[in-house]
C-alpha positions, 0 to 999 in steps of 0.5 A: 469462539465468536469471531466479532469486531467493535462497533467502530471497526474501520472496515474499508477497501483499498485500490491506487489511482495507476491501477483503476483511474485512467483518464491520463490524459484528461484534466490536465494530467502529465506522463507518469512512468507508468503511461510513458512506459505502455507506449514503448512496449505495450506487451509488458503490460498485457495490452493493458491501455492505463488510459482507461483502466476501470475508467474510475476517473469517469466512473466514480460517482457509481464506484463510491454508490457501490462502496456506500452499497457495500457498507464500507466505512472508509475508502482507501485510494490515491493521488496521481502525483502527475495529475497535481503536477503534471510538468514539474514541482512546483506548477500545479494543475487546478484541474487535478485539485478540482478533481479529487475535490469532487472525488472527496465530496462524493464520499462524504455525501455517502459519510464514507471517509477517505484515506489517501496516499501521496505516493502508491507506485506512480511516478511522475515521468518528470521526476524520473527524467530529473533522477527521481529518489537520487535526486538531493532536492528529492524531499523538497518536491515531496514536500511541496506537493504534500503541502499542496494536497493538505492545503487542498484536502487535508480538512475533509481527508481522515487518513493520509499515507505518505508513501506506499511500500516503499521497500518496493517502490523506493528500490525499483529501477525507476526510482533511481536504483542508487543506494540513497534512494530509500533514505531520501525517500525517508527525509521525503516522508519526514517533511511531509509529516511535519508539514502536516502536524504543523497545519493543525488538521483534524485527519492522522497521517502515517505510511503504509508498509508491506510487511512479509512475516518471516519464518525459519523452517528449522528451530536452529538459532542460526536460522531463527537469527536469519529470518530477524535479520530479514524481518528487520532489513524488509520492514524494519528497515522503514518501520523503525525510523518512521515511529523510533527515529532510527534503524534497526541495531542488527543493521547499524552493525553492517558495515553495507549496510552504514555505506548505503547511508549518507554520511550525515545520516544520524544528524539528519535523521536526529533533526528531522524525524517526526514520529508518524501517527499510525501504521499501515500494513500491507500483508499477503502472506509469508516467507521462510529463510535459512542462514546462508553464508555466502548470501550477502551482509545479511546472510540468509536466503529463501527457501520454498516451503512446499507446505503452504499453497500460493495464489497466482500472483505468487503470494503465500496463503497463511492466515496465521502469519497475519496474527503474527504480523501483528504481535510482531508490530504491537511488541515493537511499535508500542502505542501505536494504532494499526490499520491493516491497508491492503490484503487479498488473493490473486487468481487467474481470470478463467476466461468466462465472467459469468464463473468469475462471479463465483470467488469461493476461494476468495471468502475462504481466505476473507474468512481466515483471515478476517478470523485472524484479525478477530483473534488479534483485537481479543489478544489485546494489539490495536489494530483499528481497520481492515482494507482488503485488495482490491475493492474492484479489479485493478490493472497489476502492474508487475504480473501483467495487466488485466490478468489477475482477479483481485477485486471484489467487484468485477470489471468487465474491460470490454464495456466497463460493465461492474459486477459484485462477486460473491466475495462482495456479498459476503463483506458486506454481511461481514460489515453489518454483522460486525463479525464473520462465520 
């Protein structure tokens, strides 16, 4: 079997503007969480300073030379709220809007299209002074800074995202931890889309979800039935009220799971709901439940499938598991294009960069998975692009800073110095050959 991609494979790179740009305090930005949150225990972030990370925000004329080096067709990266807003939401900052303005334009004089997020983890530190996502006037200020964003970029921006995993970000400590949160975030993601459809622009927007294949390691029904409810409570939970305008029914049989709900919600949702034009996937690897009765309304738990190896950052390496993802979402989203936005191994730096170069482990789980997606495309599911994580090496911001390799391009912290790994080389061959070994 050849292993090929249509000529107008969309294949990108992905990174977020908390983990590579810096510049914090530069161009009239504000503290996000993240920023304020260094200052008072610099140790949870491995020292990490987010006022310079790989200094993107100075460095992006030579980062987007490299991209169009690379060959990628499109860059996938985003806005720092705090950057546009820095002090409340409604004062934007010119400075922020001029900014990202030059970003753009350096991508279009490569003819690399650009795919933006409005929100990818950081959180203005005004918003979660102000009750972040518990905030009932929540979607009003997402809306409005959307609204600023397409009016300022929405011609020349081909993809927008409106939120990136929220089963991750909307649950966090940050975010409020109150049990509205996630909905909120939806009527958030609603207004933006509808703002955006209403304006006539020429781009798509959808939001991007982290989506976790899950297995059942036994053929019992009991446990095949766990592992729906756990797809269907992770992803479904998102997925089904941005493209079907409701939630799952397995859920809407939970009497925890309605409480966790506005009681208006079915009239809000029903007035609201705008269906999203494509879907983002975020996909790493798998997980495996087992029915267990005493664990929560849902009634599963995980369970270690010592079979399957993990990377670093704890991630599960199981190739197959994307070709699933993505029969799972063609069945369930019927018509709907996908992108897959994010994928990639985390490795442990060695302490040598020289060594560091050579990420073998990286193009072997490229290949797999690339070989995956091959598979899918022939099988018919309509999967549009592929974004490995990252395009360079990136500040992780739940496993300690600078310790994880997941970027094609090496940074070297002390002298911001960037270097293409192997796994760089062979993308790019993967890129011109339109197909991988």
């Amino acid at each position: 079997m050849k292993f090929t991609f249509p000529k107008d494979f969309l294949f990108g790179a992905a990174t977020s503007a908390v983990q590579i740009e810096g510049g914090i305090h530069e161009g009239g930005k504000g503290e996000d969480f993240h920023s304020d949150n260094y200052k008072r225990n610099p140790k949870l972030y491995n020292f990490s300073d987010p006022e310079v990370n790989a200094d993107f925000y100075h460095k992006y004329p030579e980062d987007i030379k490299m991209m169009k080096d690379l060959g990628l067709k499109c860059f996938r990266f985003s806005i720092s709220w705090s950057r546009i807003f820095p002090d409340g939401p409604y004062k934007v900052c010119q400075e922020g809007i001029d900014y990202y303005n030059r970003v753009i334009d350096e991508l279009k004089k490569y003819d690399i299209k650009a795919f933006f997020d409005l929100w990818h983890c950081d959180m203005p530190l005004w918003l979660v002074q102000l009750g972040a996502l518990t905030n009932s006037s929540f979607a009003d200020w997402f809306g409005y800074y959307a609204k600023t964003c397409f009016e300022a970029f929405g011609d020349r921006v081909d993809y927008w995202c409106t939120v990136n995993e929220p089963n991750i970000n909307c649950v966090s400590k940050e975010a409020g931890g109150n049990k509205f949160t996630f909905f909120n975030m939806m009527m958030g993601h609603y207004k933006a889309v509808k703002i955006y459809k209403s304006m006539n622009l020429p781009g798509q927007i959808g939001a991007v979800i982290h989506v976790i294949p899950y297995y059942s390691l036994s053929m019992e029904q009991k446990d095949i039935d766990a592992a729906d409810r756990a797809m269907a409570y992770y992803a479904g939970r998102w997925l089904d009220p941005m493209y079907k305008g409701y939630y799952p029914e397995v859920l809407l049989k939970e009497k925890e799971f309605i409480e966790s709900l506005p009681p208006d919600f079915e009239k809000l949702m029903k007035e609201n709901y705008i269906e999203a034009d494509f879907i983002g996937v975020n996909i790493y690897g798998p997980e495996h439940v087992e029915y267990a009765e005493n664990e929560g309304y849902l009634k599963y738990k995980k369970i270690v499938n010592k079979n399957i190896p993990k990377d670093d950052y704890g991630f599960e390496y199981y190739p197959q598991g994307l070709f699933d993802t993505l029969a799972y979402l063609s069945d369930n989203y019927p018509g709907k294009n996908i992108i897959i936005t994010e994928n990639g191994i985390g490795v442990k730096k060695w302490g040598n960069y020289e060594q560091e170069l050579h990420d073998g482990y990286r193009i072997n789980y490229m290949r797999e998975h690339l070989r995956s997606l091959s598979r899918a495309i022939k099988a018919g599911f309509p999967v549009i692009g592929y974004f490995p994580w990252s395009i360079m090496d990136t500040s992780e911001l739940r496993s300690g800073g600078y310790t994880l390799m997941f970027g094609l391009v090496q940074i070297r912290y002390e002298t911001l110095e960037r270097v293409p790994r192997d796994s760089w080389y062979f993308y790019q061959k993967v890129i011109k050959e339109l197909k991988v070994d």
